[in-house]
One Martini backbone bead per residue (centre of mass of N, CA, C, O) as a GRO file, in nm:
protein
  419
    1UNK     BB    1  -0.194  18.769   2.925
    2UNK     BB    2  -0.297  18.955   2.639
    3UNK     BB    3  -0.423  18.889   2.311
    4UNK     BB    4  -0.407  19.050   2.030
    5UNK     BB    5  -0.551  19.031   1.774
    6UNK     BB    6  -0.525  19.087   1.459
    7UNK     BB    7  -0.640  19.255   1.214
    8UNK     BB    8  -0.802  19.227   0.935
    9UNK     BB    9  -0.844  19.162   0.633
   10UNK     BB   10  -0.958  19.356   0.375
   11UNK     BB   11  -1.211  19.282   0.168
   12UNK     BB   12  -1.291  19.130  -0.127
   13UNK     BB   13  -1.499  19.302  -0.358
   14UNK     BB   14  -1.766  19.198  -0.625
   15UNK     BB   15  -1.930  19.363  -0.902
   16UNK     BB   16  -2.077  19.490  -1.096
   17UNK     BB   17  -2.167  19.687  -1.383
   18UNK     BB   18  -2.310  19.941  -1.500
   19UNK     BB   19  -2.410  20.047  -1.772
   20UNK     BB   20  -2.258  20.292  -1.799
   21UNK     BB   21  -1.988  20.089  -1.751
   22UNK     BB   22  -2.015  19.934  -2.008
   23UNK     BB   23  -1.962  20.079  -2.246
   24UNK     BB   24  -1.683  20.206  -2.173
   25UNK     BB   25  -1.516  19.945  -2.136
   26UNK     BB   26  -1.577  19.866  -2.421
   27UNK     BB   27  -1.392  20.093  -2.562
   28UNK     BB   28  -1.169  19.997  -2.366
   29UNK     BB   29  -1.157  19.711  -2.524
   30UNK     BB   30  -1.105  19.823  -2.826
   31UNK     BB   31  -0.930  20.114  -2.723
   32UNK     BB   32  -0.666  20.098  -2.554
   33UNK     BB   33  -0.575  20.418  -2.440
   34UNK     BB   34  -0.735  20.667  -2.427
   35UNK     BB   35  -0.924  20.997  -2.369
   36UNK     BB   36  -1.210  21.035  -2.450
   37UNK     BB   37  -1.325  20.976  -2.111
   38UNK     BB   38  -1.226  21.221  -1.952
   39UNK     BB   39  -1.220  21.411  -1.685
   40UNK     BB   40  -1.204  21.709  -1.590
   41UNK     BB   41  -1.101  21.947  -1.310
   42UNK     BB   42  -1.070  22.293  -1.144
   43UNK     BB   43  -0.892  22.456  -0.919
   44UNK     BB   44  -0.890  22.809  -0.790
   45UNK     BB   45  -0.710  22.938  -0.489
   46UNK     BB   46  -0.735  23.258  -0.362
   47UNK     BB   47  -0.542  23.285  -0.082
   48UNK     BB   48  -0.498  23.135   0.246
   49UNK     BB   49  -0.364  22.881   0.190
   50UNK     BB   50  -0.354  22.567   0.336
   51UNK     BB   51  -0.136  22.299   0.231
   52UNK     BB   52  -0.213  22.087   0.423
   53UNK     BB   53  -0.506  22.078   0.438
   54UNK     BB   54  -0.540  22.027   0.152
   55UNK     BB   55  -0.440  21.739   0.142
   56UNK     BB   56  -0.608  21.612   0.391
   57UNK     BB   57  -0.904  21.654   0.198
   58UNK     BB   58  -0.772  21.485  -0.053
   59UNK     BB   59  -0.766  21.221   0.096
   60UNK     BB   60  -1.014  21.180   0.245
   61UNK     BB   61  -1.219  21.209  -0.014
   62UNK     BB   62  -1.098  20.980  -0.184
   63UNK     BB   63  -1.123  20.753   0.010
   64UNK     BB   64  -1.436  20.810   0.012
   65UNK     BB   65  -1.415  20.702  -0.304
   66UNK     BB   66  -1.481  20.384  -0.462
   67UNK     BB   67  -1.464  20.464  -0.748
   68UNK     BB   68  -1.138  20.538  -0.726
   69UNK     BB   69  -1.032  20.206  -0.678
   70UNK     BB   70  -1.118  19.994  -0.815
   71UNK     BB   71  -1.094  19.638  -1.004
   72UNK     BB   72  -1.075  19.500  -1.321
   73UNK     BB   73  -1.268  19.240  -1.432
   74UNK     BB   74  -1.217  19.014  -1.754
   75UNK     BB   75  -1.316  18.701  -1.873
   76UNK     BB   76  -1.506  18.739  -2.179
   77UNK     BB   77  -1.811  18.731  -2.011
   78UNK     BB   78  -1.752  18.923  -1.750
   79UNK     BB   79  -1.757  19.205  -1.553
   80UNK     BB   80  -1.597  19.333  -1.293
   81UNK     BB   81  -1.566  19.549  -0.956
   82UNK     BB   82  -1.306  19.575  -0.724
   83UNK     BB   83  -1.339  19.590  -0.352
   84UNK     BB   84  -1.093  19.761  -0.165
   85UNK     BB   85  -0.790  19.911  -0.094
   86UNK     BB   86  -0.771  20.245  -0.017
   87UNK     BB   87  -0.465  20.423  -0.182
   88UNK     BB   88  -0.433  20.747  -0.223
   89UNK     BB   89  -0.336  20.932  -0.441
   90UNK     BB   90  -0.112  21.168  -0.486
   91UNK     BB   91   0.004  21.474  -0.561
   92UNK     BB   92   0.135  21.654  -0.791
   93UNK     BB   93   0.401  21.905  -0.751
   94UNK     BB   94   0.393  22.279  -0.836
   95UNK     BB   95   0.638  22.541  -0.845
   96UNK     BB   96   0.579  22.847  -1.014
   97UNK     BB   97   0.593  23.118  -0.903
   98UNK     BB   98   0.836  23.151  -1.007
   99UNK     BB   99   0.832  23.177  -1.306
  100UNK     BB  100   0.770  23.346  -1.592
  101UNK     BB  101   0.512  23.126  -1.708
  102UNK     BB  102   0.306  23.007  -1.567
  103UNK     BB  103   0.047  22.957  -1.690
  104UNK     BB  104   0.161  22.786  -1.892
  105UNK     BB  105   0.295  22.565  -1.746
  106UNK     BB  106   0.022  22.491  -1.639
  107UNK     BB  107  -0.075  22.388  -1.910
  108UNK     BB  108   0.118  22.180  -2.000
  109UNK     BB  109   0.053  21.995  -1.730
  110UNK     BB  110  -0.283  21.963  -1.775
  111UNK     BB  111  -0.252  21.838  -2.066
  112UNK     BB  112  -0.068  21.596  -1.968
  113UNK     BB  113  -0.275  21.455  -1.774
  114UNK     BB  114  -0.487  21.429  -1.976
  115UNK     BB  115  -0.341  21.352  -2.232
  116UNK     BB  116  -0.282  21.028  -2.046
  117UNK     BB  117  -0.346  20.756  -2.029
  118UNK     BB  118  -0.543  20.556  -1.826
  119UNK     BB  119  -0.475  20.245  -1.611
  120UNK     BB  120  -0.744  20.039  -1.579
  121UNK     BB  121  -0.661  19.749  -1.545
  122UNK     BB  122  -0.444  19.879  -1.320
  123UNK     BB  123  -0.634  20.109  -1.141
  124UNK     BB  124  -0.599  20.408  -1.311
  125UNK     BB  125  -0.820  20.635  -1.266
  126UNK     BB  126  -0.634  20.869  -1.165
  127UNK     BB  127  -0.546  21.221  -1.132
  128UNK     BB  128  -0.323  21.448  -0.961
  129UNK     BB  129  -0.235  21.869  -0.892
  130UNK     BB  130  -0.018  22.116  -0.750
  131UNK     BB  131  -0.058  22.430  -0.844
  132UNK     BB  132   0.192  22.702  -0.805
  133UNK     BB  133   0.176  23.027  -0.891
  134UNK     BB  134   0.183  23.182  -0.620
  135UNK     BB  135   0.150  23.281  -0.280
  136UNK     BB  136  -0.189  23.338  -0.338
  137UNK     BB  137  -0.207  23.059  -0.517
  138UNK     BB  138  -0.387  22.766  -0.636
  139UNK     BB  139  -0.410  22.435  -0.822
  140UNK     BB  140  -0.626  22.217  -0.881
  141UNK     BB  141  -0.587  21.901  -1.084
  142UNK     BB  142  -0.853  21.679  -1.220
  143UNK     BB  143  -0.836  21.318  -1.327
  144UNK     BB  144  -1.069  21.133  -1.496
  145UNK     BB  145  -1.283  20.898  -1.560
  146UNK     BB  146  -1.623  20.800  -1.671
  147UNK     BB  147  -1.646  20.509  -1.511
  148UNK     BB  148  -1.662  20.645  -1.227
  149UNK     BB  149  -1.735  20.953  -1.302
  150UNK     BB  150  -1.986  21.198  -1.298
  151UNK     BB  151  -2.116  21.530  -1.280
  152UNK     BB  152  -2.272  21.449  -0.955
  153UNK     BB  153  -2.011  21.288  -0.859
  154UNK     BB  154  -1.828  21.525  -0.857
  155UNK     BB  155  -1.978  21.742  -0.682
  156UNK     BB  156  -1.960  21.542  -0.423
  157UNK     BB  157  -1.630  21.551  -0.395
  158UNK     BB  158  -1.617  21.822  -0.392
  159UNK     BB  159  -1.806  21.910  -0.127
  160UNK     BB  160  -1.616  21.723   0.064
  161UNK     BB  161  -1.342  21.902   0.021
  162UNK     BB  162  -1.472  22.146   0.135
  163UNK     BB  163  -1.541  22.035   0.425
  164UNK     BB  164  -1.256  21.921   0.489
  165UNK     BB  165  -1.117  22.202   0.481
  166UNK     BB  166  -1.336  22.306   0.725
  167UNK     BB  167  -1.335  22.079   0.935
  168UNK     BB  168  -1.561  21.890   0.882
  169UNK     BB  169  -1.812  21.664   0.929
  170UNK     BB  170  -1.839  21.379   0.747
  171UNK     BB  171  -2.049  21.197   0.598
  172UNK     BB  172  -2.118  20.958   0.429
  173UNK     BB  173  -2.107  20.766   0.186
  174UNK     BB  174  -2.241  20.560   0.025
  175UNK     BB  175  -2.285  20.281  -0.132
  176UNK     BB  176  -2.168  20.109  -0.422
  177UNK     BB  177  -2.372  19.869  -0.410
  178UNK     BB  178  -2.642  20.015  -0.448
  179UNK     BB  179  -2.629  20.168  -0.724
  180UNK     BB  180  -2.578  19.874  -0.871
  181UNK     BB  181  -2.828  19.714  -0.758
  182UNK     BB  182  -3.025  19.925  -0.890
  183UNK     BB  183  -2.969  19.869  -1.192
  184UNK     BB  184  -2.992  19.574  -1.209
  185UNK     BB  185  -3.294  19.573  -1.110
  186UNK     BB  186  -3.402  19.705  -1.347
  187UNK     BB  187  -3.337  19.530  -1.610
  188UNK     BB  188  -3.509  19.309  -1.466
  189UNK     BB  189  -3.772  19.477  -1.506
  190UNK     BB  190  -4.067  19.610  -1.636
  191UNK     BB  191  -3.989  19.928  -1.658
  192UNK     BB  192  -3.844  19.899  -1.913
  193UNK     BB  193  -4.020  19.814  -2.138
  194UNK     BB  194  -4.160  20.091  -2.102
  195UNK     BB  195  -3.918  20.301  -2.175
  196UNK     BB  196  -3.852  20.168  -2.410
  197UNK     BB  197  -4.120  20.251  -2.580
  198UNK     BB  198  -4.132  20.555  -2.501
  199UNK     BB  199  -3.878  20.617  -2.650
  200UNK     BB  200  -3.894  20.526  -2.919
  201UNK     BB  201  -4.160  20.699  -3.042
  202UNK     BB  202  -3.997  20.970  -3.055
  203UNK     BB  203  -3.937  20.817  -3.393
  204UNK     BB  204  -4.177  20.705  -3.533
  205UNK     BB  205  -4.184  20.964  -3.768
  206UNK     BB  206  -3.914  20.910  -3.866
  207UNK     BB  207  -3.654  20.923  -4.054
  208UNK     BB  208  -3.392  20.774  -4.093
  209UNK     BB  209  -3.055  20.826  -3.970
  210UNK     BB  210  -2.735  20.824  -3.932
  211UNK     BB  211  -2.479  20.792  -3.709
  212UNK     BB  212  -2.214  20.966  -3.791
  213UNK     BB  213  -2.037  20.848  -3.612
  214UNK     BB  214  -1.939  20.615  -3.779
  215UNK     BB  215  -1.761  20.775  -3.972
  216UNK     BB  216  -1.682  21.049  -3.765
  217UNK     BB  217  -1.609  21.005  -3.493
  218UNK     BB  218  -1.497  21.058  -3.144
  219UNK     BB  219  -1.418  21.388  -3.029
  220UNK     BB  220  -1.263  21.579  -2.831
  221UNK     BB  221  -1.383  21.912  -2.813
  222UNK     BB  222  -1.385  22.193  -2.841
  223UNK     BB  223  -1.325  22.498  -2.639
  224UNK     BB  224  -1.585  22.762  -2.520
  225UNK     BB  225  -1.624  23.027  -2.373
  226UNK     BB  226  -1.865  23.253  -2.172
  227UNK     BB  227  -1.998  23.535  -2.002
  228UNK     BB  228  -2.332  23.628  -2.003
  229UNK     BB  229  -2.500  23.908  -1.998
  230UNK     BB  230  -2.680  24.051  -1.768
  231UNK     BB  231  -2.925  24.133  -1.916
  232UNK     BB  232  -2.988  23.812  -2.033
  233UNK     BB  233  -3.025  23.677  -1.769
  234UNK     BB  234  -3.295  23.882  -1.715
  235UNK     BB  235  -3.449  23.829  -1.922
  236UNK     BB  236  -3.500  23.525  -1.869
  237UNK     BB  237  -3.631  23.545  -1.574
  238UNK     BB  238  -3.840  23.728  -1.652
  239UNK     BB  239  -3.960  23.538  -1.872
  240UNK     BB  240  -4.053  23.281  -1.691
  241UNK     BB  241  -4.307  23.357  -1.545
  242UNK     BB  242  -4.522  23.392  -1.796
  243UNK     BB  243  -4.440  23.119  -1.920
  244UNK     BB  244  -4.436  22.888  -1.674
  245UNK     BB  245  -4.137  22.874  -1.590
  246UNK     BB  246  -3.776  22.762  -1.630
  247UNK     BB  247  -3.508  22.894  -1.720
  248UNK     BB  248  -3.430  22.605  -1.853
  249UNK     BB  249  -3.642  22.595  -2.068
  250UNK     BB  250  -3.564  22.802  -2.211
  251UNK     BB  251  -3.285  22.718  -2.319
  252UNK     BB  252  -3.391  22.456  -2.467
  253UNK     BB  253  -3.547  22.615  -2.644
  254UNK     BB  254  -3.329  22.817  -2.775
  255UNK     BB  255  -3.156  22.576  -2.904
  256UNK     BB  256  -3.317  22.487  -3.086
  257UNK     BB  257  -3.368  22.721  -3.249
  258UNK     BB  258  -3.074  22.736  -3.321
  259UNK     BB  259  -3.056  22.456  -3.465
  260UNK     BB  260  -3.223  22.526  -3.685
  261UNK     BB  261  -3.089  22.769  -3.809
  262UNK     BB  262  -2.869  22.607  -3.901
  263UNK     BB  263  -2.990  22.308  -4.031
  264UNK     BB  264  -3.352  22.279  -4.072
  265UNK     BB  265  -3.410  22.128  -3.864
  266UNK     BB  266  -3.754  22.038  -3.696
  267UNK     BB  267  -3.629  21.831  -3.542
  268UNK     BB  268  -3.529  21.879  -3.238
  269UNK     BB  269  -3.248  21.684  -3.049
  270UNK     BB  270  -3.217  21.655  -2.740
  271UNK     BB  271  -2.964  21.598  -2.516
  272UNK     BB  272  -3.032  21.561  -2.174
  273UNK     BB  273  -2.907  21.549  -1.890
  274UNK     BB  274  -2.925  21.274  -1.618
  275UNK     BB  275  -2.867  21.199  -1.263
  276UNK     BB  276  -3.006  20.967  -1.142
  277UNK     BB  277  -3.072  21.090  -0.811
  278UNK     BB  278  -3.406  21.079  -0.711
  279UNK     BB  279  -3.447  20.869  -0.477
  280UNK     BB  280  -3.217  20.679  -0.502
  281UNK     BB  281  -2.934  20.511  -0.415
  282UNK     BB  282  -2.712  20.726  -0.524
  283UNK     BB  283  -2.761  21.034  -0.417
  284UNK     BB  284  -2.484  20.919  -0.228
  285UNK     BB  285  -2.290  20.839  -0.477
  286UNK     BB  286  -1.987  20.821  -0.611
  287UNK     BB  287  -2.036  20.796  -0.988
  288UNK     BB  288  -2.145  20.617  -1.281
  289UNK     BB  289  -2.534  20.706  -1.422
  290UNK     BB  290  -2.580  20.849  -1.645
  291UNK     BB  291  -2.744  20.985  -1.929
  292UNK     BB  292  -2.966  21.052  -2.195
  293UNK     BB  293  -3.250  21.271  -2.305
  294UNK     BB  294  -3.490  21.291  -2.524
  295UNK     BB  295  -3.582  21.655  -2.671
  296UNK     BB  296  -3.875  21.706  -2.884
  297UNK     BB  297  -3.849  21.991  -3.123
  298UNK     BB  298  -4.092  22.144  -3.315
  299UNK     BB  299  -3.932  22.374  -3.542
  300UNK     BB  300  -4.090  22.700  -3.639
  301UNK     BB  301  -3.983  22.993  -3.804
  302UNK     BB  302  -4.269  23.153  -3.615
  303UNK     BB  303  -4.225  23.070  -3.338
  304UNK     BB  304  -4.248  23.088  -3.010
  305UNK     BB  305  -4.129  23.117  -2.689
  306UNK     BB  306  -4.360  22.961  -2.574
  307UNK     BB  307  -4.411  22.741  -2.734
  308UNK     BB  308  -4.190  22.601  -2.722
  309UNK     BB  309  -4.137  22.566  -2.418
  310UNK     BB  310  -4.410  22.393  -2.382
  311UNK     BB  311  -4.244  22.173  -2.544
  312UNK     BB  312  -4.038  22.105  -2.318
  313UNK     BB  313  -4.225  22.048  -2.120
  314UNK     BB  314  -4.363  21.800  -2.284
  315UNK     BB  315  -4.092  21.663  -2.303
  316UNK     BB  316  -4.072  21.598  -2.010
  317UNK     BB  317  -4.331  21.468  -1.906
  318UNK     BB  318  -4.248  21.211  -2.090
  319UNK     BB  319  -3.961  21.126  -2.035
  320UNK     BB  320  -3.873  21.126  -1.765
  321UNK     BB  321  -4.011  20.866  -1.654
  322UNK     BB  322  -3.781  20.725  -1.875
  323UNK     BB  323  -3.455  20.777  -1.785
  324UNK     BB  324  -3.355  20.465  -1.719
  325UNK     BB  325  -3.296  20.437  -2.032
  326UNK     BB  326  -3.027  20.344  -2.208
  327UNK     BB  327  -2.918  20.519  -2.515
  328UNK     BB  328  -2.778  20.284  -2.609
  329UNK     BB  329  -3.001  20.100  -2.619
  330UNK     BB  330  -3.162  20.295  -2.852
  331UNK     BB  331  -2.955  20.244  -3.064
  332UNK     BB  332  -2.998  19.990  -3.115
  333UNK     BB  333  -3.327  19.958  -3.143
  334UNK     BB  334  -3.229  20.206  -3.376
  335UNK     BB  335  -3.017  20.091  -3.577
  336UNK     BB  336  -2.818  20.332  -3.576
  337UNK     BB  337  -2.980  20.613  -3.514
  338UNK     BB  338  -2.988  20.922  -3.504
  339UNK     BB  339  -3.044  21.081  -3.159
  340UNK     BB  340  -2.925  21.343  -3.202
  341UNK     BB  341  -2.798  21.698  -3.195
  342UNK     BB  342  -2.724  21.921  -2.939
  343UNK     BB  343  -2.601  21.938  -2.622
  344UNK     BB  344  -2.821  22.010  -2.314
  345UNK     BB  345  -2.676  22.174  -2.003
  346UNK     BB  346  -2.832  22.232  -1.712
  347UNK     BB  347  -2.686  22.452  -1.388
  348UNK     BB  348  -2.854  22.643  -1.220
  349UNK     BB  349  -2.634  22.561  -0.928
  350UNK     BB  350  -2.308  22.645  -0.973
  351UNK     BB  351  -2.144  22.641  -0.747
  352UNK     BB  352  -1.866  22.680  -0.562
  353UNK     BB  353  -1.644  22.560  -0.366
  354UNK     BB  354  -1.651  22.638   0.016
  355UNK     BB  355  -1.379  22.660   0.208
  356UNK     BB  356  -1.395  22.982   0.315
  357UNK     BB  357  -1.294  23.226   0.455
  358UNK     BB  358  -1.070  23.405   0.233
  359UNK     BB  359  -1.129  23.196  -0.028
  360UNK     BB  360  -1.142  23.207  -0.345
  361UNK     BB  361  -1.331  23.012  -0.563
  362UNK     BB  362  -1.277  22.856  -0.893
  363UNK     BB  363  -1.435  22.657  -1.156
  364UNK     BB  364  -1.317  22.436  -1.396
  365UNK     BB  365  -1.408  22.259  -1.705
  366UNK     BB  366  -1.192  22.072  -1.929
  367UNK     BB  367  -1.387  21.787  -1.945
  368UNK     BB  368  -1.615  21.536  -2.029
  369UNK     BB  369  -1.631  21.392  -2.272
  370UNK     BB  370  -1.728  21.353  -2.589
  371UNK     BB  371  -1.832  21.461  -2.943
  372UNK     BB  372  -2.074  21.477  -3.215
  373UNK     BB  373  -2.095  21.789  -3.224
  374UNK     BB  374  -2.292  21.948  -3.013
  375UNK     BB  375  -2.253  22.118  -2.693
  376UNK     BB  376  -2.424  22.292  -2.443
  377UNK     BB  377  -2.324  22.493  -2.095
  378UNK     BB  378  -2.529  22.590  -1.833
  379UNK     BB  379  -2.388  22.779  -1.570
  380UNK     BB  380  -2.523  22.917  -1.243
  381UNK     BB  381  -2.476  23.190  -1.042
  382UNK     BB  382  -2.559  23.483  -0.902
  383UNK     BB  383  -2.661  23.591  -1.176
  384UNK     BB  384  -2.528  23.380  -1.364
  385UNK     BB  385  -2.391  23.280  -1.710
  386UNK     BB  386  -2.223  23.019  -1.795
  387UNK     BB  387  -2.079  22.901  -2.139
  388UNK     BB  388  -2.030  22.583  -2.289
  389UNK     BB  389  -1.858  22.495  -2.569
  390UNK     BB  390  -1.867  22.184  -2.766
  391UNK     BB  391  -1.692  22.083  -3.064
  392UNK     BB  392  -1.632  21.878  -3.322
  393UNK     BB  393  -1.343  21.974  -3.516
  394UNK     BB  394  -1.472  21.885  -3.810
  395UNK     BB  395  -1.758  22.107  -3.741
  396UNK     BB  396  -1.588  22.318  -3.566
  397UNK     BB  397  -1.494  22.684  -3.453
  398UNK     BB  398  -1.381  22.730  -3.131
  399UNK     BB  399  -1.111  22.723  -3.057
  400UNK     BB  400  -0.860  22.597  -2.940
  401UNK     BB  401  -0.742  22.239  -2.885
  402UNK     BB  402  -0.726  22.003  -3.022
  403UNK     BB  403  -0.749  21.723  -3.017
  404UNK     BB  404  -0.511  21.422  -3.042
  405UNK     BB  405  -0.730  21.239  -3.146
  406UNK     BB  406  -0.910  21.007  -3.293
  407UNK     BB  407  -1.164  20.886  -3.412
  408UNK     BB  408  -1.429  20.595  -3.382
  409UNK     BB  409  -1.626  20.355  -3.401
  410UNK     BB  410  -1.799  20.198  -3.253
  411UNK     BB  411  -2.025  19.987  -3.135
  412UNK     BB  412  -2.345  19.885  -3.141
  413UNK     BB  413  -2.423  19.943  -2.799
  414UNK     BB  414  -2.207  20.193  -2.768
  415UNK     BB  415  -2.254  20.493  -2.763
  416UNK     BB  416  -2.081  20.862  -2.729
  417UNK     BB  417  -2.302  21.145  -2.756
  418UNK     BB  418  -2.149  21.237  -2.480
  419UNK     BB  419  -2.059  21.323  -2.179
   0.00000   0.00000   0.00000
């Protein structure tokens, strides 16, 4: 008779947490239970879905990102992220279909799920639901923190999620031990301190100005948008030729001369988030190490499009290759100087996630984290440009339903200047 030993037990392991986890944290113990720092995202699927099928590409999509699994351990000293077993939580279902007004209770549920703190130290990094509107309508909601995921994170869970359902075969995802020792050994480089001089540099001839956020603190700010009129897109498009430029160097030309003309300030600080993953450890990662670079760009009254544009590119040149000196970091070195401006984020291939034949997918971002004025998100895909909108509640008047939460000033070395 053969004894076959019992399978080991999953070992828990230890890893530090990335930089970008570490402000987060920091916030999360300074306020613990708060919200700004929510992400969410909504698929809705209209056609024959199969909501078996679609819960199983659910389970098995969340099993495959540890980063949506840690248990943090804090001893006062240093911060870990234990990774260990891990079993996905089921989503919340509701069968809105019969309801008078399912649009409505469906938003009143994805409100509760946005706005409900998510107990980090208890290791509930996330929430999610399938809410039932018609015969033929799902849509799924999912709400997690900026500590786990940012938004090229999302992307790559998205992807997964996509072809689970379509029932192919998923590659792994790399794993997250690669992506934390690669940024551990970053800050311990000679390169950090290069990147640290470059951008400081960006500021080294302006003068000093606080950041409002001291004052007037960081909340999830109203969210407007709308899909840009194709001709403006045409015309974008056509436009980028001749300037020997790529359409989104344009629109953060564009966004500057906006800055301008609002503020009438000369230098528009763009914050520009970069998703640190091009050649990366991190490259097939979901996790949260995205950054925020400044692009500074001088603007004059009767400046052109063309100037502007060469502007944005001779500042992507400059700074690009410090991207991963973090911006935290910055605004310590900078003893909280206001680092930016606007936030603007271009995606000009935001396909939606591809479920399969007769299914069309809608995706929309529902939250970002926190901002301290304004973000501004140009989102393209097949032609099209959707424009969002993100105002901080106290200096815009963007639409939508205010913040639920109070801002506060940050610590000293962890701004959350944008999402």
């Amino acid at each position: 008779m053969t004894l076959t030993a019992p399978p080991a037990p999953p070992v828990t392991r230890a890893l530090p947490l990335t930089q970008a986890q570490l402000g987060l944290w920091a916030e999360e113990r300074e306020q613990p239970g708060g919200t700004l720092n929510h992400v969410a995202e909504t698929l809705d699927l209209r056609g024959p879905v199969d909501p078996a099928r679609l819960r199983a590409a659910l389970t098995d999509t969340l099993r495959a990102v540890p980063a949506l699994h840690v248990r943090f351990r804090d001893d006062g000293h240093r911060v870990r992220q234990l990774l260990g077993p891990v079993t996905p939580r089921a989503p919340q279902e509701h069968d809105l279909s019969g309801h008078p007004d399912p649009d409505a209770r469906a938003q009143a549920i994805t409100d509760a799920l946005l706005d409900a703190p998510l107990d980090l130290p208890g290791g509930e990094l996330y929430r999610h639901a399938l809410l039932r509107l018609g015969p033929d309508h799902l849509r799924w909601v999912f709400v997690t923190h900026h500590i786990a995921l940012d938004g090229y994170g999302m992307h790559l869970m998205l992807g997964r999620l996509a072809a689970g359902y379509r029932q192919e075969a998923c590659a792994p995802f790399d794993p997250l031990d690669a992506a934390v020792l690669e940024d551990g050994a970053y800050q311990a480089s000679p390169d950090r301190a290069r990147d640290r001089a470059a951008l400081n540099a960006v500021y080294a001839d302006l003068p000093f100005e606080a950041a409002p956020l001291l004052t007037r603190g960081l909340k999830r700010g109203h969210r407007a948008g709308r899909d840009l009129p194709p001709t403006l897109v045409r015309d974008l498009r056509a436009a980028a030729g001749p300037l020997k430029a790529g359409w989104p160097d344009l629109l953060f030309a564009l966004s500057a001369a906006f800055w301008h003309a609002q503020t009438g300030e000369r230098a528009a600080l763009i914050a520009a988030p970069v998703m640190l993953r091009l050649g990366s450890a991190a490259a097939r990662v979901p996790c949260m190490v995205m950054n925020l670079l400044p692009l500074r760009v001088n603007v004059g009254p009767h400046d052109s499009l063309r100037a502007l544009t060469a502007q944005v590119r001779e500042a992507r040149t400059r700074t690009q290759p410090h991207a991963r000196y973090r911006y935290e970091h910055l605004w310590a070195d900078l003893r909280g100087r206001r680092l930016f401006g606007p936030e603007v984020n271009v995606l000009p291939f935001a396909a939606p996630p591809d479920l399969g034949p007769g299914l069309r997918v809608t995706a929309r971002t529902l939250a970002s984290g926190p901002v301290e004025d304004l973000a501004l998100t140009f989102s393209g895909w097949a032609g099209a440009l959707h424009l969002s909108v993100d105002g901080h509640p106290d200096l815009q008047r963007l639409g939508g339903r205010p913040a639920p939460e109070r801002g506060r000033p940050p610590g000293p070395v962890h701004p959350r200047p944008g999402g």
